[in-house]
N, C-alpha and C positions, 0 to 999 in steps of 0.2 A: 410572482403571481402574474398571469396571462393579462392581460389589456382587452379593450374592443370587444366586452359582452362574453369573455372567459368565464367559465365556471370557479367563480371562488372557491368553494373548498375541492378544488382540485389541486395536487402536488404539482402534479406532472405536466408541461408546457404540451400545448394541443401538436406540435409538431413531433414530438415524444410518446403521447399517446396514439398517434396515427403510423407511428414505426412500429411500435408495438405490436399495433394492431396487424400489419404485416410481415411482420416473423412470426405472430401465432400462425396465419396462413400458411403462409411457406415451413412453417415446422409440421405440420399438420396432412399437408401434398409429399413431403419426404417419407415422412414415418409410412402414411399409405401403399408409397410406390416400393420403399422398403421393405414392408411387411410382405405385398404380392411377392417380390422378389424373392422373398426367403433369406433376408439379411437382418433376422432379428436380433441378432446377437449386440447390433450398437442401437439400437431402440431407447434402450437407458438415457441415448444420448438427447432423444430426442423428448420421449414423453412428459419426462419429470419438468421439462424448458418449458413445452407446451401447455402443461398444467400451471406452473408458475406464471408463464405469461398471461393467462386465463384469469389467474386469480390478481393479481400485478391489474390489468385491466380493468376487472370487476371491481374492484376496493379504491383503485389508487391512491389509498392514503396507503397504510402501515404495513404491507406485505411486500416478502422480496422483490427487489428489483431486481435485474439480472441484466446487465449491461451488453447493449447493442454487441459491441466486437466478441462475447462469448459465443452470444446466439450464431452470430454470422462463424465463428469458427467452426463450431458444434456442426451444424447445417453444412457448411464446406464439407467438413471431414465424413459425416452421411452420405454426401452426394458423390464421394471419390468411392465408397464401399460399395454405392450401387452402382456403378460404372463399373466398380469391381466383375460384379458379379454378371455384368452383361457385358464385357468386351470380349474379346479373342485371346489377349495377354492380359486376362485377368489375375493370373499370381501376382505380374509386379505391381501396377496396383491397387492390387488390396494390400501386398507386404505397405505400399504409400499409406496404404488406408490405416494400417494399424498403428502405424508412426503416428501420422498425425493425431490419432485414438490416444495414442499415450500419451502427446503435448497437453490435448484438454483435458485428461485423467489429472495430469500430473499438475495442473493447474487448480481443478479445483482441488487437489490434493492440498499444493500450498493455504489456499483460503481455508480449507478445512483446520491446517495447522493453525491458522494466525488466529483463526475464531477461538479452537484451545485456549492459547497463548493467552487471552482475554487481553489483545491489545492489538492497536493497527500496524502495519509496517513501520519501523523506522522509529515508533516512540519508544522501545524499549530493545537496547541491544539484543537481538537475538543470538543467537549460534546457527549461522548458517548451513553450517554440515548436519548438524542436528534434525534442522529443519527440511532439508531434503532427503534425507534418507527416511523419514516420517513421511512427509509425505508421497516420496516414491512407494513407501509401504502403503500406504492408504488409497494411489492409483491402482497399483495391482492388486489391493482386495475389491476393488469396483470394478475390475477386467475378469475378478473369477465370478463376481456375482451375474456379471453381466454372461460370462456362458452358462452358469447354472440355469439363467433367465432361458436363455436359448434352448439349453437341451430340452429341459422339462415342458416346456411349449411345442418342443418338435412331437413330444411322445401324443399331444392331446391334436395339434394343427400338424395336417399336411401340406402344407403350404411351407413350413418352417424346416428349413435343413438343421437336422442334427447336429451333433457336434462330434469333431472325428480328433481324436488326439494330437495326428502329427498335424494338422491345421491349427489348432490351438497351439499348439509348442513353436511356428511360425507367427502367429499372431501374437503372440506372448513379448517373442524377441523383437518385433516391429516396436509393440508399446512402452516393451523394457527402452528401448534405444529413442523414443519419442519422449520419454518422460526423462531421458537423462540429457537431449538437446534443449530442455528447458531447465534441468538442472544447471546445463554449463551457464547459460544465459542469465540466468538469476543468482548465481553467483558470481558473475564479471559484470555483468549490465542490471544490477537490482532495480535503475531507473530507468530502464527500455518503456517504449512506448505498451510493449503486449503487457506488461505488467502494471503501468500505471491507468492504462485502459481495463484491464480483466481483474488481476487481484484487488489493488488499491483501490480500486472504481467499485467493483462490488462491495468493498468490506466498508467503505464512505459513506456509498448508498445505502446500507442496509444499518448502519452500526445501531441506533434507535429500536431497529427488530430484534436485532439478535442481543441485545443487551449492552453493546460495547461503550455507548458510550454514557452508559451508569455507571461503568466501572471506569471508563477513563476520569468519571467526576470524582469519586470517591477516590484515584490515586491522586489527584491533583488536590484532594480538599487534605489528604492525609499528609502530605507535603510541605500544604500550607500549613498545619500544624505542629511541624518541626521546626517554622521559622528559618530567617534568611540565613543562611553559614556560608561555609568558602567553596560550595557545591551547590548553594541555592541561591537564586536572584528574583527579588520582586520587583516587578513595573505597571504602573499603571496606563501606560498608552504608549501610542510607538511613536506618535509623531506631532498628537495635538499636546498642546499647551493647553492644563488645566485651567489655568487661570483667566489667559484669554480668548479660549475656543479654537484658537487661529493653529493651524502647521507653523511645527519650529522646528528646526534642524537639530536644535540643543537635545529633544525629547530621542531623535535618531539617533544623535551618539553614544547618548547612556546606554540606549540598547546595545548600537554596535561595541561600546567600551566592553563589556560586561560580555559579550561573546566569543572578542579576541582573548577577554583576560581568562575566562576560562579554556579556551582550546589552549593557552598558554603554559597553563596549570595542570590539572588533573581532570579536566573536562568538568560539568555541573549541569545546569537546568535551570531556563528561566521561564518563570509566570509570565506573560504579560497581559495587564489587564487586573491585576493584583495591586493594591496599594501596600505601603510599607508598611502597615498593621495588619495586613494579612485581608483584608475585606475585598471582597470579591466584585468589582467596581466595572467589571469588562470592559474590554479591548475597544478601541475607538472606530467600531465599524461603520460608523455615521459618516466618515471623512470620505470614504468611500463608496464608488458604484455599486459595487456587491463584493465576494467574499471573492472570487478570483482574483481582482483587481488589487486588495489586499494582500494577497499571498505573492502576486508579481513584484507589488511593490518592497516588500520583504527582501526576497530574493535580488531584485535589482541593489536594494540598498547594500546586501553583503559581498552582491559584485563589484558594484564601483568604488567601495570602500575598504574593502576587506579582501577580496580578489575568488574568482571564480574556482579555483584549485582548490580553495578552502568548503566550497555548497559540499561536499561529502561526508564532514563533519559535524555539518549541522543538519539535524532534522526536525521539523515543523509541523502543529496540527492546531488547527483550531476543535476546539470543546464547546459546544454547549452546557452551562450551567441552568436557564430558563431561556424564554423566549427576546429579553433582553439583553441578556448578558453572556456574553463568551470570553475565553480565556486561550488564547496561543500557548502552547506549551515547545517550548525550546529545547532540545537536548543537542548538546555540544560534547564532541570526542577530543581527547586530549593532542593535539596535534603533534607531528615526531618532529618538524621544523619548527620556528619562530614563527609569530604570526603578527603583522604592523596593521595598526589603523589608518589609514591613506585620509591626510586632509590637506587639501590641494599639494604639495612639492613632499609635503612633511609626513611621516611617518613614526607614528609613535606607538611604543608598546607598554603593555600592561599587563598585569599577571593577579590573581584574587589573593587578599593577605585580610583572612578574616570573611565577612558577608561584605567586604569594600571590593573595589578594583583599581587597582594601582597603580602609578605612570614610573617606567625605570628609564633611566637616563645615564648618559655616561657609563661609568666604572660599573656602578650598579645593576646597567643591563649588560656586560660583558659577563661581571662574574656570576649573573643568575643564570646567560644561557650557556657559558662553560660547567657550571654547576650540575643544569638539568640534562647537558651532555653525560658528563660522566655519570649518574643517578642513572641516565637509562642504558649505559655501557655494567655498570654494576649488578643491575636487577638483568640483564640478559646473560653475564657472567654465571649467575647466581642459579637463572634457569637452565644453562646448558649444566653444569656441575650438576645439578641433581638428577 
């Protein structure tokens, strides 16, 4: 909430509303000089922004947000079509223009998939390939809509250039090759800045609108209903001590125990903010400035103790359940190395045996990670043979 005479029931901090306010403009001066031009064809790009932003403005509570770095790309990739269309060497580009056309096709492509998905990045293993070839499909049904848009406008407005096949079969290839340089990147770099700025930033922002995060409640409450096993963990806080209000280090290791011992295992899921009877008791967000400040503190914790190699294994989301209480939800992948808990000089390891997590030592950690060597020399044996 804004400070210094801010309108309360405003979401959005005044410096946020006044950005806004300035990409409806400058969306609004493109589309214009666009349209004179005879560059209706990425209009798409621009109107649907403009209308949203309008409405985003109007409401600011519950209506899409649609995060600065989209707009600003959106906008960029307009302002290279009409440059296109007014230079000397305008084919190459416009081939630029159509590239980049296919990056933010291809982008909201993926958002488009994860909404499907009915889940945010990262909290539910997805299939990567799956997912891009989805939504490469769903960029290029919004590159054919968008020249249907173009023709049938050219037949009513003179201003509007037609649409001529072998330009379109150029344009096509530009966005086919736009939308696959963000394929490559979202499959080697899923935590790049453009992604955690565009996809993950819109679906955060909006999850309340579009329903996401009803359904993230209802996965986590159905969860809780299974009870703790050798794939589930409940926590009630990450760092405060119940008892005496105060930060303990004891409350951090239980969590860190519990997420070596499952990347050790067969990976699993931890609640935190869940007590051992299942009651929904949330996350101790009071210890902290705001919710970033938590999320740092998280991640720093499984750097300095668990090691940076391992953040790809793990993936993290706070939930709201009401306006008091939220719930972290943990998802840990099964690691293909051993993985130690770092406390000062000493590292020690743990593996789940049951809803517990468990310290092996000596002989016992030799033959459990010779063991889980061979088990996963077995099952690759097992897969190549079939």
């Amino acid at each position: 909430m804004e400070q210094n005479g801010a309108d309360p029931t405003r979401l959005m901090p005044t410096r946020t509303l006044i950005l806004y306010y300035a990409m409806f403009v400058m969306t609004i001066v493109i589309a214009v000089i666009g349209f004179v031009s005879g560059n209706t064809g990425d209009l798409i790009l621009t109107i649907p922004i403009a209308l949203i932003l309008l409405k985003t403005i109007v409401t600011d509570k519950s209506f899409i947000h649609i995060p600065p770095m989209m707009v600003f790309l959106m906008m960029g990739t307009f302002l290279f079509a009409v440059c296109g269309k007014l230079a000397s060497d305008g084919n190459t580009i416009g081939f630029i223009a159509s590239v980049l056309t296919g990056m933010n096709l291809e982008i909201i492509g993926l958002i488009s998939v994860y909404i499907l998905m009915k889940s945010m990045p990262g909290v539910r293993e997805e299939k990567r390939r799956m997912v891009l070839l989805i939504s490469l499909s769903i960029s290029m049904a919004i590159f054919v809509v968008m020249k249907m848009l173009q023709y049938y406008t050219s037949l009513v407005v003179d201003l509007v250039d037609s649409v001529y096949i072998d330009v379109m079969m150029e344009e096509m290839l530009g966005v086919i090759l736009g939308g696959l340089i963000i394929g490559f990147f979202y499959n080697y770099t899923k935590n790049a800045s453009i992604f955690r700025y565009t996809v993950d930033n819109f679906l955060e922002n909006n999850s309340k609108t579009l329903g996401i995060t009803d359904r993230e409640v209802q996965d986590i409450e159905n969860l809780i209903l299974q009870g703790e096993s050798d794939k589930l963990e409940f926590k009630s806080t990450i760092r405060t001590n119940l008892q005496t209000g105060e930060p303990d280090k004891r409350m951090e290791k239980a969590v860190l125990k519990t997420l070596v011992a499952f990347m050790n295992s067969e990976g699993g899921t931890l609640l935190i903010g869940v007590s051992d009877d299942g009651t929904v008791c949330g996350i101790d967000l009071d210890g902290f400035d705001n919710r970033d400040k938590l999320n740092l503190h998280f991640t720093n914790m499984i750097s300095s103790s668990i090691g940076n190699e391992y953040l790809p294994y793990i993936k993290f989301k706070l939930v709201d359940f009401d306006e008091k209480r939220s719930v972290m939800r943990v998802v840990c992948a099964r690691s293909r190395k051993p993985v130690f808990l770092k406390e000062g000089k000493a590292e020690i390891f743990f593996v789940r045996s049951g809803p517990s997590s468990v310290e092996l030592a000596g002989m016992n950690l030799i033959n459990y990670v010779k063991n889980r060597s061979l088990k996963g020399r077995k099952t690759v044996l097992e897969k190549v043979s079939e």
